[in-house]
N, C-alpha and C positions, 0 to 999 in steps of 0.2 A: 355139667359143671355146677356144682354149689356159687351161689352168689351170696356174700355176706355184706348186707347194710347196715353200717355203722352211724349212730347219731352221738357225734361227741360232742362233750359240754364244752369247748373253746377250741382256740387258736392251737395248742400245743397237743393236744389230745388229738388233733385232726391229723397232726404235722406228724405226730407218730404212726398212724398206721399209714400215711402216703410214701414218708421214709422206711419204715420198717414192717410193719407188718403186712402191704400189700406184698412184697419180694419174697418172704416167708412162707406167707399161707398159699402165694401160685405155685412154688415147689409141691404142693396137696392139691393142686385144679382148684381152688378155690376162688375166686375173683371179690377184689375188694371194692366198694361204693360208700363215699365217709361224707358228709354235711353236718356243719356245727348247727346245733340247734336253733330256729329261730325264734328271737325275743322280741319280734315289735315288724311290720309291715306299714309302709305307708304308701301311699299311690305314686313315689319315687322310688323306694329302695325298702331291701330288706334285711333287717339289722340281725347277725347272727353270733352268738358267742354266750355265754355263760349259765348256767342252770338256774335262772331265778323263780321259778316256779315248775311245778310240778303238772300242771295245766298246758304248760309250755310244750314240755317234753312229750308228753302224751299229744297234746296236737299231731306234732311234727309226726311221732309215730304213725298214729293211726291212720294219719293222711299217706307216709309211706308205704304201709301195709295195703291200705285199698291200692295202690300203684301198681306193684307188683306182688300177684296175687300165685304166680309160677309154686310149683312144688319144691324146686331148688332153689326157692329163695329163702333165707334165715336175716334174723332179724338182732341187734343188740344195741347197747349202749355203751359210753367210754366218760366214764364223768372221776376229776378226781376227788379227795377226800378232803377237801377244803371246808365245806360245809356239810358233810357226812349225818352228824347228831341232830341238825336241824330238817335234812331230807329223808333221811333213812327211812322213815313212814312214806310219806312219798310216794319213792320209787318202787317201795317192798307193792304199794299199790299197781305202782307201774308195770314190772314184772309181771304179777297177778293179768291183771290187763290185757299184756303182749301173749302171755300161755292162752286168754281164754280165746279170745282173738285170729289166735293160729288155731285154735283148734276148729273154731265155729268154718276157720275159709277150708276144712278139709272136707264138713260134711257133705 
């Protein structure tokens, strides 16, 4: 069974694939795993929700990635286009990243 880990940028992006896309994609054996991004960690609590950095994101990633290192594990992101023109570099780095990444844990 493929496992697909989701890192959305907020509250509603998460709410989406927990209401609809986990129900959808298990009809394909697919299994859904979603956490909003984290933006800030204190020795109390861990504050998560919105794409404010691009550093952000790629934490969260890469830190998932070393987690689950499995063959059926696939990896994505769910951000919407709020701030699109100002991240679009970014993420394009981001993506870059996630391909090289998965390809380094198959050698």
């Amino acid at each position: 069974m493929i496992r697909l880990h989701i890192i959305a940028e907020g509250q509603t992006e998460e709410e989406f694939v927990n209401t609809i896309l986990t129900e959808h994609l298990g009809y394909f054996n697919i299994s859904t795993d979603v956490h909003r991004i984290t933006t800030k960690r204190t020795r109390t609590a861990v504050h998560r929700g919105g794409l404010v950095s691009y550093q952000k994101a790629k934490k969260d990633i890469i830190l998932w990635l070393k987690q689950d290192k499995h063959p059926e594990a696939r990896f994505t992101t769910m951000c919407d286009l709020y701030a699109l023109p100002n991240l679009l570099n970014e993420l394009f780095k981001l993506f870059l990243v996630m391909r090289v990444q998965k390809c380094l844990l198959h050698l």
